[in-house]
Residue, then its C-alpha position, 0 to 999 in steps of 0.5 A: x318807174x319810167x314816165x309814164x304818159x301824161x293822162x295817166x296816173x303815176x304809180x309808185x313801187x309799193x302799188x299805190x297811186x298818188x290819188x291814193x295819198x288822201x284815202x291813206x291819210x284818212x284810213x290812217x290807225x289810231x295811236x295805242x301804245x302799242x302801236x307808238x311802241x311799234x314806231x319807236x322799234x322801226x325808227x330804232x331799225x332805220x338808225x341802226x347801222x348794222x340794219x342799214x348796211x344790209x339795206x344798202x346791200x341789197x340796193x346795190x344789188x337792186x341796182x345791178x339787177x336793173x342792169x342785167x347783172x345777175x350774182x346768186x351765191x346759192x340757188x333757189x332750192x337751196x335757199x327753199x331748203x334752208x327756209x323750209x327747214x325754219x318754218x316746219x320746224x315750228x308750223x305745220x304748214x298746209x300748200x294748197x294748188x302749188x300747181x297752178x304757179x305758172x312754170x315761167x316768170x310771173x307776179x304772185x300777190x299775196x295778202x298780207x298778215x304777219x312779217x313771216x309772210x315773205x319768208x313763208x312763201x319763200x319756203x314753198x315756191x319752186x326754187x326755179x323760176x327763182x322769185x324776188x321779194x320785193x317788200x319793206x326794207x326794215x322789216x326784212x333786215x331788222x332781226x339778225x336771222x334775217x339777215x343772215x338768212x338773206x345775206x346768203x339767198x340775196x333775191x330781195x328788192x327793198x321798199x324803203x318806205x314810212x309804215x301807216x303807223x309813222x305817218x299817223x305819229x307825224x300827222x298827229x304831232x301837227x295836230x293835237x300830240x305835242x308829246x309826240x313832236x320829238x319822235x315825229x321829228x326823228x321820223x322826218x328825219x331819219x325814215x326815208x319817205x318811200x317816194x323819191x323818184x330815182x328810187x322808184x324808176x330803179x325798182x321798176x327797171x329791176x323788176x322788169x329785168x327780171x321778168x326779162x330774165x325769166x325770173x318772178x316778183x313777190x309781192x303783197x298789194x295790201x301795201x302794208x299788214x292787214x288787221x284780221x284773218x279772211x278780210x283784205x285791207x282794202x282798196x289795194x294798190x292799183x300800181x301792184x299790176x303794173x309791173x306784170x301789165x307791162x311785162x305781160x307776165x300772169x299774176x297769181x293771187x295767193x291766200x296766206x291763212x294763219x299767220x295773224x296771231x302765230x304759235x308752236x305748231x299752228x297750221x299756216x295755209x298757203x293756198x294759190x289761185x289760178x293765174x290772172x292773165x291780161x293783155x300785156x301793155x308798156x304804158x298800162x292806161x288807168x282803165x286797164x290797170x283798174x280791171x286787173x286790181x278788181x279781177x286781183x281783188x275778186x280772186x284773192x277774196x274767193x280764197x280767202x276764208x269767210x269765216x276764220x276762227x282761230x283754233x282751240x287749244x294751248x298756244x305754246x311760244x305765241x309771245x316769242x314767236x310773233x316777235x322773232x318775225x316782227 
């Protein structure tokens, strides 16, 4: 991003501020199997050269943006249809106040659940003004459908970033799991840590030039996935508004409902907010990015369920389903 004064904060591209790192560090998730298991995919994903050819693309073209050079093969509609197209055939989906998405440019922020959630949303946004994704990079690029699919739809900013996980793995290693020292060397090594400089004032000159251009940003302040239908991961990140402050474009909060666990036929909610609205500012003080994360906060709470049970009944392709999207 550019410099910001001196008595503010420095907010980096996935709306975290550096006052943040100590609360991460601490909130970091305990290592289960599992959740090694889900390490050891992502280094896999990082090294993979077909993954990161399609990253490298679309970081090239994050750089032509920021140029004010705009290349679309096929048109927001299109791409909505093809998407669309995918999710129905497998979901039932519900969209909830699609009229309160603004007609212009502007930021919808979204809790976040599951990997389909981009794709989701992608799927039931107008096709103009046509949005941006800006989210994590391997996740994105690391099922060949994905990329096909966004290898033709392009409109991707990519983060590239260590997940929680991958950093629990590192701090672990320096402490009490010497049998995770291999795996938190290769994470050094070969995961790109999410906070060079040059990276992040590319990702902000691209994002504002396509608010500049008339276009909008999806983006999900949770800075990562969350744990459990209805609640967010809090906090959020502070540096999720900035983007909108400076360009003084509204921020939509959108509740994504049902993509936690996913099966055949499950019914996914997309239920959009009414549009926040802050007085624009090119160097966006502490004060007044902390009041639009609170008002961001309060308004995706409000709708998002309070009591969210799961539905009864066979859950048909769950294992399947959640790995296509992982």
């Amino acid at each position: 991003m550019g410099s910001p004064p001196s008595e503010q904060p420095t907010f980096d591209v996935v709306g975290k501020s550096r006052s943040d790192d100590l609360g991460a560090i601490q909130a970091l998730p305990k290592l289960t199997p599992a959740v090694v298991q889900r390490v050891q995919e992502g280094l896999a994903a990082a090294r993979d050269r077909t993954v990161r050819a399609s990253i490298q693309s679309a970081l090239d073209e994050t750089e032509a943006i920021a140029r004010g050079q705009f290349e679309r093969p096929v048109s927001g509609e299109f791409r909505r249809t093809v998407l669309r197209s995918l999710i129905h055939s497998l979901f039932r989906v519900r969209v909830e106040y699609p009229e309160r998405i603004p007609q212009g440019p502007a930021l919808l922020a979204a809790n976040h659940l599951n990997h389909i959630d981009p794709f989701l949303l992608l799927s039931e946004v107008p096709g103009v003004p046509y949005y941006h994704i800006l989210a994590d990079a391997r996740t994105l690029y690391n099922k060949w459908w994905k990329r096909q699919v966004l290898r033709q739809a392009r409109g991707v900013i990519p983060v590239e970033r260590r997940w929680r996980e991958e950093t629990a793995v590192i701090e672990a290693a320096k402490c009490d799991r010497p049998d995770l020292a291999e795996l938190a060397a290769a994470l050094e090594q070969d995961v790109p840590a999410g906070n060079a400089i040059a990276a992040l004032r590319q990702i902000d000159r691209a994002v504002q030039a396509i608010f500049a251009h008339g276009d909008g940003i999806i983006l999900f302040p949770e800075g990562g996935l969350g744990t459990l239908e209805g609640q967010l991961r809090l906090p959020l990140k502070r540096g999720t508004v900035i983007y909108a402050l400076r360009a003084g474009v509204p921020i939509v909060p959108v509740a994504l409902i049902g993509t936690k666990d996913l099966y055949f036929r499950k019914t996914l909610t997309v239920r959009f907010g009414e549009p926040l609205h802050f007085p624009a500012s090119h160097r966006p003080k502490p004060h007044e990015a902390q009041a639009a994360m609170d008002a961001l906060q309060a308004a995706l709470l409000q709708l998002l369920p309070l009591d969210y049970q799961e539905p009864n009944g066979v859950r048909l392709f769950r294992k399947s389903l959640n790995h296509l999207f992982w």
